[in-house]
C-alpha positions in Angstrom: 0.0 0.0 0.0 1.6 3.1 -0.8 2.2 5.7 2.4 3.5 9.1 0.2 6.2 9.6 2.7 8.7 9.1 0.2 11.4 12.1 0.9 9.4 13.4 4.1 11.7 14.4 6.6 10.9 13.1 10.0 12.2 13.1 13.3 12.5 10.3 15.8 12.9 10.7 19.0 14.8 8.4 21.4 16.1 6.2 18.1 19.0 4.0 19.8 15.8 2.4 21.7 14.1 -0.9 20.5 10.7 0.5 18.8 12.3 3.6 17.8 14.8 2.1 15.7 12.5 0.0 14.3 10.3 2.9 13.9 13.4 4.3 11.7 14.2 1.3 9.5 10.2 1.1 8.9 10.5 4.7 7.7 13.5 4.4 5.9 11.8 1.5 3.6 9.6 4.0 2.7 12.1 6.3 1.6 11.8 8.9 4.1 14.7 11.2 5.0 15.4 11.2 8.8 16.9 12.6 12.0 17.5 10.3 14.3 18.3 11.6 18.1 19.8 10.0 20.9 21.0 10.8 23.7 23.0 8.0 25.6 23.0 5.4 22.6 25.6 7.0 20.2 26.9 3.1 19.5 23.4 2.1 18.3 22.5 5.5 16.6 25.4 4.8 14.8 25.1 1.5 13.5 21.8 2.3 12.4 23.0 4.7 10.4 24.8 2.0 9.0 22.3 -0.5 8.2 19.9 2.6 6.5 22.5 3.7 3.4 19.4 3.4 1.0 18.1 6.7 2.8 19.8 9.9 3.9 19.9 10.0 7.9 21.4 12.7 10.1 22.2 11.4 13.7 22.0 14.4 16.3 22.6 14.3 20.0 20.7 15.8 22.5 19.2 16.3 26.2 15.7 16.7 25.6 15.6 17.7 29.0 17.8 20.9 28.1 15.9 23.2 26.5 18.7 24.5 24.5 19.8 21.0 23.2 16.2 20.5 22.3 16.1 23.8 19.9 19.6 22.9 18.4 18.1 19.2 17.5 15.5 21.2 15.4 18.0 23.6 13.8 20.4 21.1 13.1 17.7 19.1 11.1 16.3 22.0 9.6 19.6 23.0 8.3 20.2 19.7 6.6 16.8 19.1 5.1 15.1 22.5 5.0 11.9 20.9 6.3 10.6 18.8 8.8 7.0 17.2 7.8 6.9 14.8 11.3 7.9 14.6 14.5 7.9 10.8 16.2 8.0 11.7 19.9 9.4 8.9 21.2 12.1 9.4 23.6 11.5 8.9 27.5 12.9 6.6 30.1 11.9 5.5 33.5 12.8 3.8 36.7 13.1 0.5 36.4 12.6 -0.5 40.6 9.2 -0.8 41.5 9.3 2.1 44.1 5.2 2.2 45.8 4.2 5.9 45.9 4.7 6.3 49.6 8.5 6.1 49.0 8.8 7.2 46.0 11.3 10.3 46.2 10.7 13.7 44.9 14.1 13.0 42.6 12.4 10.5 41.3 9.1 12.1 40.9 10.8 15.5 39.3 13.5 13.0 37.0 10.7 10.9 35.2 8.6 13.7 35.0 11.6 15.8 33.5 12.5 12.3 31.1 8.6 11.8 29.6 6.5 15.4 29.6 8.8 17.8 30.1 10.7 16.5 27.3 7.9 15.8 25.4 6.9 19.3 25.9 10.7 21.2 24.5 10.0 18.6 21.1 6.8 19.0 20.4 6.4 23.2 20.9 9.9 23.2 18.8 8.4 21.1 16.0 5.3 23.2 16.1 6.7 26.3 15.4 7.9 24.8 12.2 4.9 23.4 11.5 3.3 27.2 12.1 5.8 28.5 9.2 5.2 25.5 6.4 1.3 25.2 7.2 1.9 21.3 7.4 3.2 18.9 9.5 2.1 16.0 11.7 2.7 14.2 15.2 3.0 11.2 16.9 3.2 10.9 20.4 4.5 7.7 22.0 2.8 6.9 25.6 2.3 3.5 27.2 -0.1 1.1 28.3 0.7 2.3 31.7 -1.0 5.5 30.9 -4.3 3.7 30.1 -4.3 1.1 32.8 -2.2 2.7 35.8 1.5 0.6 36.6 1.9 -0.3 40.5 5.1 0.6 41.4 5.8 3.1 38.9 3.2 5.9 39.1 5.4 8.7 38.2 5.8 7.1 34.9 2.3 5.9 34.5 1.4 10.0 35.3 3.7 11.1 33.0 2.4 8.9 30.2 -1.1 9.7 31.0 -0.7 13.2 30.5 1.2 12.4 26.9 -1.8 9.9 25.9 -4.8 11.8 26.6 -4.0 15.7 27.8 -1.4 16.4 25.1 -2.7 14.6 22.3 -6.2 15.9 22.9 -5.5 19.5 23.1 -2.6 19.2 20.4 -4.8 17.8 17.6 -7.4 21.2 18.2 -4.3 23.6 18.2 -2.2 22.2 15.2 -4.9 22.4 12.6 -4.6 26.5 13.5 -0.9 26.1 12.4 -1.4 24.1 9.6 -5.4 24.2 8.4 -6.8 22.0 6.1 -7.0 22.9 2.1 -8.4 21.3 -1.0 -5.0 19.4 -1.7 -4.4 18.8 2.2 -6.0 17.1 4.6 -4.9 19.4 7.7 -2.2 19.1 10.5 -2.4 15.6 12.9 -1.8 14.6 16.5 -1.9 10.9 17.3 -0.7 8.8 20.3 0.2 5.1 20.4 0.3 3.2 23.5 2.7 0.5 23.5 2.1 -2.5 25.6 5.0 -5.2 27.3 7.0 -4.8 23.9 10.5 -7.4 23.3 13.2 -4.4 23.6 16.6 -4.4 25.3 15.7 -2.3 28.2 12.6 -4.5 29.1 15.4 -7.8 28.4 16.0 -8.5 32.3 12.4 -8.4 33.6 11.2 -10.3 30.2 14.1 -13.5 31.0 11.3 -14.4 33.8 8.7 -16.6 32.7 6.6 -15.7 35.4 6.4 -12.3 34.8 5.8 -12.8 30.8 2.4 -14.9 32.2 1.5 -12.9 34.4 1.8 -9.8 31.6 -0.1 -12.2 28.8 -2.9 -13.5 30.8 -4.5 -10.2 30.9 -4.1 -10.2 27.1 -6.8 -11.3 24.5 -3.9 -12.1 22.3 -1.5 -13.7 24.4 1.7 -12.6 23.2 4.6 -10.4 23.7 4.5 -6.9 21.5 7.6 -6.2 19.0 9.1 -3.2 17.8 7.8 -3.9 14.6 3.9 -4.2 15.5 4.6 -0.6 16.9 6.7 0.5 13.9 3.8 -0.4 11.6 1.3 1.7 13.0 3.4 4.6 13.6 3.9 4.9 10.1 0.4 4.3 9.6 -0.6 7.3 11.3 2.1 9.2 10.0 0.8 9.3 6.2 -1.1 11.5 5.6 -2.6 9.5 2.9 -3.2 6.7 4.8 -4.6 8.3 8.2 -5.9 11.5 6.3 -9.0 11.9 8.7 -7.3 10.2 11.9 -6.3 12.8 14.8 -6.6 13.1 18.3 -7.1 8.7 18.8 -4.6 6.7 21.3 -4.3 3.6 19.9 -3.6 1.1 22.4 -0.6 -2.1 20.9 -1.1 -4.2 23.7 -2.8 -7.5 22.6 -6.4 -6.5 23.6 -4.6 -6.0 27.0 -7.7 -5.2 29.7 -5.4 -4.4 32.9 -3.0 -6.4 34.9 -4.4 -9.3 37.7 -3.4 -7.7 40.8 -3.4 -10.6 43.2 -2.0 -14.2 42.5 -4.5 -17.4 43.8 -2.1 -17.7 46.7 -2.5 -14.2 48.0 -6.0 -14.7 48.2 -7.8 -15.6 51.3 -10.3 -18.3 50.3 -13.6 -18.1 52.0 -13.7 -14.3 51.5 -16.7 -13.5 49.6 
């Protein structure tokens, strides 16, 4: 099926990670021209850049926590391609100890707060004052399943998240068509989110070795299987044509199996004869 994004130039956001370098070959395939940030991953970034020669890719570094670093990412792409027609905001980390909230420190609280929204926030306003000068432009927001369905143990993240999947991407999608308004020959600018469930990437390798945890993750799935890069990747790219998803803004799309919630008690924990 044919996307148009040949020669777009698009952004990705935290591309030394697992879905968003898949996100980046996906893109590539299409014949997209891209920017791929990292911050930490430089190794990776770089032998990504490797593997996509069919495609011109510029590899910036940057804090996305600095707002500086964040407005010299944009430059830097916009001096290399003149344009950018989408930004994949994808980049985020978070702590991988389950801390409950009643210990959970305000260093943590302000770091993965600082790590998902307020880096979130620098990319996207950047990227939107492009869009304001071209008239076009589209986003897509990465969040989480733990946005939807809450995460024990990691509510900072799970806030953080929520606020990307629902607050951002719901006020976004009614502010960027005032930047970029829909014409005859296009369809208007775009905000979608995608959710990503339990998803096979390096940074999720240590909890995913334990056979208990992937059961206890799939049981509360109608498709019982682990996510991977590439079922994220797919729909991204999906959402990013504006041929494809010309009338799609403002959705969270959820790539978690049918995922309802998480059980929060195994049999043994339960009391029997409790009603």
């Amino acid at each position: 099926m044919e996307t148009h994004l040949k020669d777009k130039v698009v952004i990705i956001t935290g591309a030394s990670g697992g879905i968003g370098a898949e996100v980046a070959r996906k893109f590539a395939k299409e014949g997209a021209r891209l920017a791929l940030h990292y911050r930490h991953g430089r190794e990776q970034v770089n032998n990504l850049v490797e593997e996509l020669q069919t495609t011109e890719v510029l590899p910036v570094r940057a804090d996305l926590t600095k707002e500086a670093e964040v407005k010299q990412l944009l430059a830097a792409t916009m001096r290399r391609f003149g344009k950018v027609d989408t930004l994949i905001a994808n980049a985020s980390s978070w702590e991988t100890r389950e801390v409950p909230f009643e210990r959970m420190s305000s260093r943590q609280w302000h770091k993965t707060l600082d790590n998902v929204l307020t880096c979130t926030f620098y990319s996207v306003r950047e990227f939107l004052r492009i869009v304001a000068r071209q008239r076009r432009g589209n986003l897509v927001l990465v969040g989480s399943t733990a946005a939807v369905f809450g995460e024990a143990g990691h509510a900072d993240y799970a806030a953080s998240k929520a606020a990307v999947a629902y607050g951002l991407t719901r006020s976004l999608k009614n502010e960027i068509v005032r930047l970029a308004p829909h014409t005859r020959n296009y369809c208007g600018g775009r905000v979608n989110c995608v959710c990503p469930g339990w998803t096979v990437v390096p940074r999720l390798a240590a909890k995913l070795a334990d056979q208990k945890t992937i059961r206890k993750v799939t049981c509360t799935m109608a498709l019982p299987q682990l996510g991977r890069p590439e079922d994220v990747a797919n729909c991204v790219i999906f959402l990013s044509s504006d041929h494809l998803s010309r009338h799609l803004t403002g959705q969270t799309l959820v790539i978690a199996g049918g995922m309802e919630g998480r059980r929060l008690w195994d049999e043994q924990e339960i009391e029997s004869g409790i009603v």
